[in-house]
mmCIF entry with sequence, helices, sheets and N, C-alpha, C, O atoms, coordinates in Angstrom:
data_MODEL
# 
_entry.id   MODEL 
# 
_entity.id                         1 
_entity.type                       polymer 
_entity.pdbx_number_of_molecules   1 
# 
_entity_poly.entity_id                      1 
_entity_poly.type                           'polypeptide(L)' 
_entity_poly.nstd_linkage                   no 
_entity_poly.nstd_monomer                   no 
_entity_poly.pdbx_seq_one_letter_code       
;(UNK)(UNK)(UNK)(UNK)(UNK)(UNK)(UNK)(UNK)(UNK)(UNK)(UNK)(UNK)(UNK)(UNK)(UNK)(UNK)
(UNK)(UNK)(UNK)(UNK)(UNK)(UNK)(UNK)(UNK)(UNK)(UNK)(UNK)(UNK)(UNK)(UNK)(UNK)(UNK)
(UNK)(UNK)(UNK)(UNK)(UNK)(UNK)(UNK)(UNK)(UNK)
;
_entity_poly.pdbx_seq_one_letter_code_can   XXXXXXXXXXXXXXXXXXXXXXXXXXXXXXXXXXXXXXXXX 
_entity_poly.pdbx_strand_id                 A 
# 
loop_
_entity_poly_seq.entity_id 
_entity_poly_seq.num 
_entity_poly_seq.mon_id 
_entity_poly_seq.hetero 
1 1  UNK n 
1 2  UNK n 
1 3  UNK n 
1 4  UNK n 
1 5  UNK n 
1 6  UNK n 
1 7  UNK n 
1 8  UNK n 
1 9  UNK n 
1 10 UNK n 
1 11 UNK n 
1 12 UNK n 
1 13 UNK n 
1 14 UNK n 
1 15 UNK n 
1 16 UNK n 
1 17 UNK n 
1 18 UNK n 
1 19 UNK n 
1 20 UNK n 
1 21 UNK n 
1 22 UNK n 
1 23 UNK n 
1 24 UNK n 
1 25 UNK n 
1 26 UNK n 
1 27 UNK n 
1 28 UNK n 
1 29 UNK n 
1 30 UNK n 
1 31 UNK n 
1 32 UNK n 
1 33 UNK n 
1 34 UNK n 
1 35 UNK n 
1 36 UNK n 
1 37 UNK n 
1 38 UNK n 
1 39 UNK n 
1 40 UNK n 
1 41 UNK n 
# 
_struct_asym.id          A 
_struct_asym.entity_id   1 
# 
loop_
_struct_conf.conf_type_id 
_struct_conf.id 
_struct_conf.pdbx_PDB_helix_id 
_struct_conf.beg_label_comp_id 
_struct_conf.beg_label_asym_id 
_struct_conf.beg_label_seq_id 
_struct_conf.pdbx_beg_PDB_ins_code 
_struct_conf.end_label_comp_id 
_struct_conf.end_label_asym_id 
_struct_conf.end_label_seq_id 
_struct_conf.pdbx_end_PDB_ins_code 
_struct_conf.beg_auth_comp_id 
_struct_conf.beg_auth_asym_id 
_struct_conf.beg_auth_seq_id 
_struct_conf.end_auth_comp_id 
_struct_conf.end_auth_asym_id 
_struct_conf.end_auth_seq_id 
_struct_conf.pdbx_PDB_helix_class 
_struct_conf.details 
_struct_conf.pdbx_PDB_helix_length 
HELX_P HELX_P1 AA1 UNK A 2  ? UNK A 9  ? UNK A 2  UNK A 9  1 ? 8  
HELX_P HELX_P2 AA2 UNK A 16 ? UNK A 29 ? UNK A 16 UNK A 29 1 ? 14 
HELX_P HELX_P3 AA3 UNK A 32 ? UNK A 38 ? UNK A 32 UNK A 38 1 ? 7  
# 
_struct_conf_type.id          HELX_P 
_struct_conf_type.criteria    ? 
_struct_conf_type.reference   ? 
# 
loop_
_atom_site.group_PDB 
_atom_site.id 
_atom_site.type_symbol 
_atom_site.label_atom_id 
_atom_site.label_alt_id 
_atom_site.label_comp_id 
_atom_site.label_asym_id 
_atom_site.label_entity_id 
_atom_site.label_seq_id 
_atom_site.pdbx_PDB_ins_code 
_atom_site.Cartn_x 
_atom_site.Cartn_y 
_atom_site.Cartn_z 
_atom_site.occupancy 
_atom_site.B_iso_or_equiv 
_atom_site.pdbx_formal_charge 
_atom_site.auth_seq_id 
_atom_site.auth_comp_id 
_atom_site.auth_asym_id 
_atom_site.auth_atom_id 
_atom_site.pdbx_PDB_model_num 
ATOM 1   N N  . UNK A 1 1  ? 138.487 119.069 115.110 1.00 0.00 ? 1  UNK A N  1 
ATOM 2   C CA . UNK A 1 1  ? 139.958 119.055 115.113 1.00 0.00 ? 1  UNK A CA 1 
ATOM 3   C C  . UNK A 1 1  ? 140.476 119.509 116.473 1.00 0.00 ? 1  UNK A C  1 
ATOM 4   O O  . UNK A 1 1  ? 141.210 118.765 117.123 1.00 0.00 ? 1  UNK A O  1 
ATOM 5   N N  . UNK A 1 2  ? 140.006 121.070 117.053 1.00 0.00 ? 2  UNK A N  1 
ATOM 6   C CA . UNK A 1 2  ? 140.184 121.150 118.150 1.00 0.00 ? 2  UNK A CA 1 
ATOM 7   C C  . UNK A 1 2  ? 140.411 119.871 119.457 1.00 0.00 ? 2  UNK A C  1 
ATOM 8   O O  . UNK A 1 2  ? 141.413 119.476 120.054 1.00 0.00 ? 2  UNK A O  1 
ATOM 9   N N  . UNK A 1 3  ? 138.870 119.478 119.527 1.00 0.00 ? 3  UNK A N  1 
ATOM 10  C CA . UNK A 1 3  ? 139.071 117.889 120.640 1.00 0.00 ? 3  UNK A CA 1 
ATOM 11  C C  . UNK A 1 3  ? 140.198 117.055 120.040 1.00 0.00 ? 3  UNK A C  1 
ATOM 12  O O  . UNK A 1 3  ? 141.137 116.708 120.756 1.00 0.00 ? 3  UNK A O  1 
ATOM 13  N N  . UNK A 1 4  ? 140.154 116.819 119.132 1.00 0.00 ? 4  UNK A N  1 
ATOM 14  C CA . UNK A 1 4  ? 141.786 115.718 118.933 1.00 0.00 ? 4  UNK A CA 1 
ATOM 15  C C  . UNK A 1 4  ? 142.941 116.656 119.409 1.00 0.00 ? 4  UNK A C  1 
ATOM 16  O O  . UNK A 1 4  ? 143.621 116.295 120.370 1.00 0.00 ? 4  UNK A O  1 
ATOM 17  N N  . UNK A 1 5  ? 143.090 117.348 119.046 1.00 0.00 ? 5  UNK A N  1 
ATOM 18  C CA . UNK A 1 5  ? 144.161 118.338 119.732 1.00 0.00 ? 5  UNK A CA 1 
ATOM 19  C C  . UNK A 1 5  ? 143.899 118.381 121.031 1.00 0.00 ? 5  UNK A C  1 
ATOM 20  O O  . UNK A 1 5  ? 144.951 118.190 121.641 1.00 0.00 ? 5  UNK A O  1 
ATOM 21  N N  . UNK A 1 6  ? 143.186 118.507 121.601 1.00 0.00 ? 6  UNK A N  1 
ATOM 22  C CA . UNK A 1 6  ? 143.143 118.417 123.118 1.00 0.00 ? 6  UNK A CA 1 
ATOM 23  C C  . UNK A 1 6  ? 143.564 116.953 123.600 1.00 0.00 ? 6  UNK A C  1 
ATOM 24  O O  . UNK A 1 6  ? 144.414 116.766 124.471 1.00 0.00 ? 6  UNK A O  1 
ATOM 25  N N  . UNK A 1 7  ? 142.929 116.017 122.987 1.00 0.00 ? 7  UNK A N  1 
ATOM 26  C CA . UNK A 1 7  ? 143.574 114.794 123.383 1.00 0.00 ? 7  UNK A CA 1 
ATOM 27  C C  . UNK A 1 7  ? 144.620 114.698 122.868 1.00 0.00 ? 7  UNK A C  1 
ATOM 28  O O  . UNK A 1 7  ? 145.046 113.762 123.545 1.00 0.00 ? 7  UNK A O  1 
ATOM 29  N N  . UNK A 1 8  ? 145.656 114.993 121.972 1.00 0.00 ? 8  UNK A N  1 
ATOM 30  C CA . UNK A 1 8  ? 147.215 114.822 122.162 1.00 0.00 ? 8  UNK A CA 1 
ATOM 31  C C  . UNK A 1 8  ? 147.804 115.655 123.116 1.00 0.00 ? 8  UNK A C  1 
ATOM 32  O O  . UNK A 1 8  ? 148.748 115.198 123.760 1.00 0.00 ? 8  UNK A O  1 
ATOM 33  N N  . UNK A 1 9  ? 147.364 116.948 123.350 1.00 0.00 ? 9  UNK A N  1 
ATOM 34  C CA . UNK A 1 9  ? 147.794 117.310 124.512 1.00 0.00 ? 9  UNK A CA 1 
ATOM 35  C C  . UNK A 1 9  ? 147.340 116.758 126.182 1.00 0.00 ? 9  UNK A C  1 
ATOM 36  O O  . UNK A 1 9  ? 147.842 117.156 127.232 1.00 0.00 ? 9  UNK A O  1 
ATOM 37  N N  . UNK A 1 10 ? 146.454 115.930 126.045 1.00 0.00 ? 10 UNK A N  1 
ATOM 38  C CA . UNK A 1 10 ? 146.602 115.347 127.251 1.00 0.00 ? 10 UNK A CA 1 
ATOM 39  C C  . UNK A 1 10 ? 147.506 114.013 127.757 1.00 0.00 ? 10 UNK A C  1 
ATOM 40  O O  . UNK A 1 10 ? 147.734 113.508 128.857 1.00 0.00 ? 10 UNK A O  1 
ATOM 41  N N  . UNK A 1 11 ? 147.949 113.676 126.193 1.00 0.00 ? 11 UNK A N  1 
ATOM 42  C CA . UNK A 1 11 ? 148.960 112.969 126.613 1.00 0.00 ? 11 UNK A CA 1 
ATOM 43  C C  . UNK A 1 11 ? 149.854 113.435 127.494 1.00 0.00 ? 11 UNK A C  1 
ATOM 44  O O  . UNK A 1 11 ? 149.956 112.792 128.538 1.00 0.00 ? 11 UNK A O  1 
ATOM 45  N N  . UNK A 1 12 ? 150.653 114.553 127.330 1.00 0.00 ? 12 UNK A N  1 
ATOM 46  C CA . UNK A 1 12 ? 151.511 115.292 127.978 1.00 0.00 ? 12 UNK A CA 1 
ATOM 47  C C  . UNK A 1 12 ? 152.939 114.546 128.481 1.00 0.00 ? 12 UNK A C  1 
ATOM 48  O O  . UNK A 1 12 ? 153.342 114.244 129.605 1.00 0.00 ? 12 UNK A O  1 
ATOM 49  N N  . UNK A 1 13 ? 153.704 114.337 126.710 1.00 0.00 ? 13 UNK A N  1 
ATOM 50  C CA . UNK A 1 13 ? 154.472 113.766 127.000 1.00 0.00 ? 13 UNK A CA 1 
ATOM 51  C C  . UNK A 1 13 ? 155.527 114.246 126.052 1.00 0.00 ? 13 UNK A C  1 
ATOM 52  O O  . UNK A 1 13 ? 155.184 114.917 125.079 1.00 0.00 ? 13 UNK A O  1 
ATOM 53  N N  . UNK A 1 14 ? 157.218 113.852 126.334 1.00 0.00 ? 14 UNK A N  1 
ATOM 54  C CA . UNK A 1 14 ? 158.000 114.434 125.726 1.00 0.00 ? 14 UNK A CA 1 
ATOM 55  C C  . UNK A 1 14 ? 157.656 114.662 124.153 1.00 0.00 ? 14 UNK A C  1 
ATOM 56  O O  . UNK A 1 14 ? 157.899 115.691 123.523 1.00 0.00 ? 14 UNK A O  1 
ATOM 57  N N  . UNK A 1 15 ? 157.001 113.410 123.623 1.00 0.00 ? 15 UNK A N  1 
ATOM 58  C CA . UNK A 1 15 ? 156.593 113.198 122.155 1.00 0.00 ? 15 UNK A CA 1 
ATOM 59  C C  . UNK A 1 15 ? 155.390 113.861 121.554 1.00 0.00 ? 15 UNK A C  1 
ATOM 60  O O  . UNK A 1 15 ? 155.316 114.086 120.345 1.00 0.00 ? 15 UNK A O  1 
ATOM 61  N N  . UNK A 1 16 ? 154.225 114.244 122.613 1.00 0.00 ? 16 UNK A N  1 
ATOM 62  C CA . UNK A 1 16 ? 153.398 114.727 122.531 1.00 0.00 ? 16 UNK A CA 1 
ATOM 63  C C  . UNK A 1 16 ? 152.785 116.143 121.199 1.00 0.00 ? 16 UNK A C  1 
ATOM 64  O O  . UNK A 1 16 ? 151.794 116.101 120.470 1.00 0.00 ? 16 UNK A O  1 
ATOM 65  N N  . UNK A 1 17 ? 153.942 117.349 121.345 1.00 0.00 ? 17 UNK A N  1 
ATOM 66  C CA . UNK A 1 17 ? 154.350 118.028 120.721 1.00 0.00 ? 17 UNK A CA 1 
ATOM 67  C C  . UNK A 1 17 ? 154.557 117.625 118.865 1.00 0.00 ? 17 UNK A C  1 
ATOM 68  O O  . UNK A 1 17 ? 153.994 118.078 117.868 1.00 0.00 ? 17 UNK A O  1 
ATOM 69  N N  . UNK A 1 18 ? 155.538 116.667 119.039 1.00 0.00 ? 18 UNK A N  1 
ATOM 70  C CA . UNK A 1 18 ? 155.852 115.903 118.073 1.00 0.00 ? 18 UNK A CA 1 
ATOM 71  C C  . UNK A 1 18 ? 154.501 114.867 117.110 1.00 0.00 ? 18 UNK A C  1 
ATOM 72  O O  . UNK A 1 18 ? 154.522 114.736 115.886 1.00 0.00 ? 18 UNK A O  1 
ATOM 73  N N  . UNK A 1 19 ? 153.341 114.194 118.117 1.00 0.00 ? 19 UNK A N  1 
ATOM 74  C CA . UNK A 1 19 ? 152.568 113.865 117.447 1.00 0.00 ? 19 UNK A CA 1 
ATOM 75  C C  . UNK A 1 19 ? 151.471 114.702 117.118 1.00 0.00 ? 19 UNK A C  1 
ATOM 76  O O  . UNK A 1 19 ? 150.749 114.194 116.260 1.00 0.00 ? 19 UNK A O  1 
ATOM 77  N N  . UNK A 1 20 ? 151.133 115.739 117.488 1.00 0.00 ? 20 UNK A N  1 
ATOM 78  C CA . UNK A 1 20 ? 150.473 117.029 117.611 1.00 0.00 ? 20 UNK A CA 1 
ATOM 79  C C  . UNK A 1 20 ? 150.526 117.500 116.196 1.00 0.00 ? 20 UNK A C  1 
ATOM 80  O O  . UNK A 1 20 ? 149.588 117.840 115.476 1.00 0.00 ? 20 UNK A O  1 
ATOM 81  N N  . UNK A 1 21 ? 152.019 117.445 115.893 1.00 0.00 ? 21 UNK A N  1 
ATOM 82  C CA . UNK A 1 21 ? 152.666 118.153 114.291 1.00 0.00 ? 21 UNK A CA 1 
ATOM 83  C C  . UNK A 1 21 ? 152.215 116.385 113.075 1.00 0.00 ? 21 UNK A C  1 
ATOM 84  O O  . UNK A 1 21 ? 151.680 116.211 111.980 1.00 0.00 ? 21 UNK A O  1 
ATOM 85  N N  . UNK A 1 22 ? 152.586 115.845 113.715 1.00 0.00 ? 22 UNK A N  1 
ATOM 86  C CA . UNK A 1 22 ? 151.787 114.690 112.397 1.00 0.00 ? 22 UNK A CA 1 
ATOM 87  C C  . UNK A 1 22 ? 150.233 114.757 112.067 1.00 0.00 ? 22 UNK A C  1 
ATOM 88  O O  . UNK A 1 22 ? 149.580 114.726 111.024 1.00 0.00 ? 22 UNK A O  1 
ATOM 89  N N  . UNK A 1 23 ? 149.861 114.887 113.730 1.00 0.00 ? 23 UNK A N  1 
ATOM 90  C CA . UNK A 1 23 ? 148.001 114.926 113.620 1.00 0.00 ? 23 UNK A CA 1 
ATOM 91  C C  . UNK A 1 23 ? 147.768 116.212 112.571 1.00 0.00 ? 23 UNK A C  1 
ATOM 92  O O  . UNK A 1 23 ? 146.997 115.942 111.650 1.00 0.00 ? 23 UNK A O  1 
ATOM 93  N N  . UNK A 1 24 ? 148.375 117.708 112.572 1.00 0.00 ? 24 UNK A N  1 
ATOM 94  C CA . UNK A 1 24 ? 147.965 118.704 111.720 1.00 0.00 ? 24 UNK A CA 1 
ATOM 95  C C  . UNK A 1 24 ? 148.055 118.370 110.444 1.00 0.00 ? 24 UNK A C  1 
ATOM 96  O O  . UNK A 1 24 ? 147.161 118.446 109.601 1.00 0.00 ? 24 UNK A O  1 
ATOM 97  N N  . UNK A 1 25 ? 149.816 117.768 110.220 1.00 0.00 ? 25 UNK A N  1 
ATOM 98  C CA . UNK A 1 25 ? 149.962 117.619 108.956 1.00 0.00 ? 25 UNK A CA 1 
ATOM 99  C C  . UNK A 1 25 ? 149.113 116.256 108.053 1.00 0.00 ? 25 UNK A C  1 
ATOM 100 O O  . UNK A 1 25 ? 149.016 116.180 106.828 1.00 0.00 ? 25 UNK A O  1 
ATOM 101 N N  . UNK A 1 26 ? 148.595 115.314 109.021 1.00 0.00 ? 26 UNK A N  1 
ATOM 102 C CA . UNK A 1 26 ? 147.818 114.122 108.368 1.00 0.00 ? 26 UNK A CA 1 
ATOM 103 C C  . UNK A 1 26 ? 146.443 114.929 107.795 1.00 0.00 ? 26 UNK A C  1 
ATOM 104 O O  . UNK A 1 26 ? 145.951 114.678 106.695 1.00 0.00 ? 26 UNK A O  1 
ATOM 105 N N  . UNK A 1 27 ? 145.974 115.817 108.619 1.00 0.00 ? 27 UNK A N  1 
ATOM 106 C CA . UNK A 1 27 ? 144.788 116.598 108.541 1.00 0.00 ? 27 UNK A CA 1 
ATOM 107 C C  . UNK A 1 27 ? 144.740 117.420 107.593 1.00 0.00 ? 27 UNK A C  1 
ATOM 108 O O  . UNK A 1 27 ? 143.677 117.648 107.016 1.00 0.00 ? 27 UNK A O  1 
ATOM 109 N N  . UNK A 1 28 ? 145.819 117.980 107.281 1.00 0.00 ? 28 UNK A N  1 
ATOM 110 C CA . UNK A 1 28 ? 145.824 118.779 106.043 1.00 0.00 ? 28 UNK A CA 1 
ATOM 111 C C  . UNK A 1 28 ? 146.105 117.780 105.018 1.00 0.00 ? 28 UNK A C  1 
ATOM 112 O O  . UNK A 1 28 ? 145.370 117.968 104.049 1.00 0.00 ? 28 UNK A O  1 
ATOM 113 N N  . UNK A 1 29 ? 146.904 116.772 104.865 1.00 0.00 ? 29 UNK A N  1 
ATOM 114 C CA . UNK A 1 29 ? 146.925 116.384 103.439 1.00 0.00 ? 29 UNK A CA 1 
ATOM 115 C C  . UNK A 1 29 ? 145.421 115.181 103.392 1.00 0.00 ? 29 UNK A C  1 
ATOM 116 O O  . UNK A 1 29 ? 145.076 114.578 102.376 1.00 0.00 ? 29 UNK A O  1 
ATOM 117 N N  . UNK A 1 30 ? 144.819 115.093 104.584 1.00 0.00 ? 30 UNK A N  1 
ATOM 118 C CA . UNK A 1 30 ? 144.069 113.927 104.234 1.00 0.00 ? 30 UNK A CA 1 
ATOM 119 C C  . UNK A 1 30 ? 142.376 114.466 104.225 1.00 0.00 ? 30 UNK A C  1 
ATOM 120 O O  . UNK A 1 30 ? 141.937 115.367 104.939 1.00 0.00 ? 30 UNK A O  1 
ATOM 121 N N  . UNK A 1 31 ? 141.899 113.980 103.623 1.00 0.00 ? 31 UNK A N  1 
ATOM 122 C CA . UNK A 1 31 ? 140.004 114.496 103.994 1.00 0.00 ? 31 UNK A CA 1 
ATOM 123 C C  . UNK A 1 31 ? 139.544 114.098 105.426 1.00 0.00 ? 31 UNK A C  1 
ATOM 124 O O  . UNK A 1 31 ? 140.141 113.246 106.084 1.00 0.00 ? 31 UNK A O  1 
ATOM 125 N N  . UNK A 1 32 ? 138.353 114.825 105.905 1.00 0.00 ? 32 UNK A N  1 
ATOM 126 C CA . UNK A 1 32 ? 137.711 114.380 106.980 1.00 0.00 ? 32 UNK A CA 1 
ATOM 127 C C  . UNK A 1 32 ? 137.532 112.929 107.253 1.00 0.00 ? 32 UNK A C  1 
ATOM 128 O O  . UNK A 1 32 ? 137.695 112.391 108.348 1.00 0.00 ? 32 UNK A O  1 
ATOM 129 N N  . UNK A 1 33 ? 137.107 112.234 105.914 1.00 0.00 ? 33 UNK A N  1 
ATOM 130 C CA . UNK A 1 33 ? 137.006 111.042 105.989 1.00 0.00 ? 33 UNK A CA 1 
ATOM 131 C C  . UNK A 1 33 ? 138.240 110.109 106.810 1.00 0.00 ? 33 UNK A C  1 
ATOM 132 O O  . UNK A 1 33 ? 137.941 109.075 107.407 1.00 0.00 ? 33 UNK A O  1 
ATOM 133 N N  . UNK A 1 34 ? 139.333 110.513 106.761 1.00 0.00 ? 34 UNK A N  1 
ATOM 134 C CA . UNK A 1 34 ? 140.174 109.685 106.978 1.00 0.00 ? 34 UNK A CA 1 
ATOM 135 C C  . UNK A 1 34 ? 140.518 110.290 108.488 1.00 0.00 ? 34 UNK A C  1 
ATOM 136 O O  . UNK A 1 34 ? 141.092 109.544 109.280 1.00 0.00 ? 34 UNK A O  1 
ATOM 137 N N  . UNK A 1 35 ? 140.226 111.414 108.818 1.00 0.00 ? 35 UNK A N  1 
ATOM 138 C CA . UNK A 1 35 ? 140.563 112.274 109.919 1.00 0.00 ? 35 UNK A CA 1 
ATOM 139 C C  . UNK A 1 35 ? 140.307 111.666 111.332 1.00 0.00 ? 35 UNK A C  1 
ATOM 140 O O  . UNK A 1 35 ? 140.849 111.762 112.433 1.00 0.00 ? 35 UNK A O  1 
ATOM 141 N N  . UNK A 1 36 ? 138.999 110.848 110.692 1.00 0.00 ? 36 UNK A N  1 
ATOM 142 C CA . UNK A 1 36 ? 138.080 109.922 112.106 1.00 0.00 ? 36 UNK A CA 1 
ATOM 143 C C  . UNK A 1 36 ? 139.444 108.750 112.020 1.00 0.00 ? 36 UNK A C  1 
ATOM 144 O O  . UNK A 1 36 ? 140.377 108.930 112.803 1.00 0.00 ? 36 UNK A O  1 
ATOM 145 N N  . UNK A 1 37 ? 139.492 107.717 111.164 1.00 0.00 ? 37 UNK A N  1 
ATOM 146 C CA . UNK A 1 37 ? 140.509 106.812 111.250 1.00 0.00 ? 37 UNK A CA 1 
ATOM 147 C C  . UNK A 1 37 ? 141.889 107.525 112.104 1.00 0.00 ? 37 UNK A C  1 
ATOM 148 O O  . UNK A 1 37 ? 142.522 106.960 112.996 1.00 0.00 ? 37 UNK A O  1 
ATOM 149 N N  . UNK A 1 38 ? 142.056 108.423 111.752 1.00 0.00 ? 38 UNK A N  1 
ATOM 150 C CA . UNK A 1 38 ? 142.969 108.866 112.500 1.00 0.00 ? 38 UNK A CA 1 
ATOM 151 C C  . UNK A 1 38 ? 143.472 108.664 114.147 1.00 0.00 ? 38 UNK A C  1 
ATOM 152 O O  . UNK A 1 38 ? 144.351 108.190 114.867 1.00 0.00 ? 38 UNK A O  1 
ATOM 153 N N  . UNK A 1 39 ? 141.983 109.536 114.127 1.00 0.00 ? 39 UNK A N  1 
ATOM 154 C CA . UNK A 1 39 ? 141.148 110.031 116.085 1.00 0.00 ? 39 UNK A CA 1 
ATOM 155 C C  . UNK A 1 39 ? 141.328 108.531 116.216 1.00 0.00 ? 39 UNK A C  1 
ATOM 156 O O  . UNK A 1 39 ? 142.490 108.266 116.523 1.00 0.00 ? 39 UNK A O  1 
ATOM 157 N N  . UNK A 1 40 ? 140.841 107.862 116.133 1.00 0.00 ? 40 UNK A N  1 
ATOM 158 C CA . UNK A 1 40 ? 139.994 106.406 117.150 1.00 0.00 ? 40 UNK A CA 1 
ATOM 159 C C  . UNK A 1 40 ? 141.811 105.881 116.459 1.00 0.00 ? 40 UNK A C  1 
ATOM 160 O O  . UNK A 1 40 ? 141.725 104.665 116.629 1.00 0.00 ? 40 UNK A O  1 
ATOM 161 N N  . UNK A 1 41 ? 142.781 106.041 116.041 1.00 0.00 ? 41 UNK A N  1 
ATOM 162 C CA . UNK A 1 41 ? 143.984 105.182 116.032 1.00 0.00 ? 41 UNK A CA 1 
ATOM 163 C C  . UNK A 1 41 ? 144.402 106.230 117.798 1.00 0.00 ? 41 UNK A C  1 
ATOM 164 O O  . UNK A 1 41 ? 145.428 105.986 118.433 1.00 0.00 ? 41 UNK A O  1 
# 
């Protein structure tokens, strides 16, 4: 989880912040399984 978080913060963009808070909240309601679909979107 950490490395995906690092890669939204390397976006480093006004929205960045903003997709940061979807990536946690997808992560909490979703299993690992879906966590990878996530990363590689």
């Amino acid at each position: 989880m950490y490395r995906s978080a690092r890669i939204v913060l390397n976006v480093n963009d006004s929205s960045a912040f903003y997709n940061m808070m979807i990536f946690i909240n997808f992560w909490v309601l979703s299993p690992s399984g879906n966590l990878k679909v996530f990363v590689d979107w």
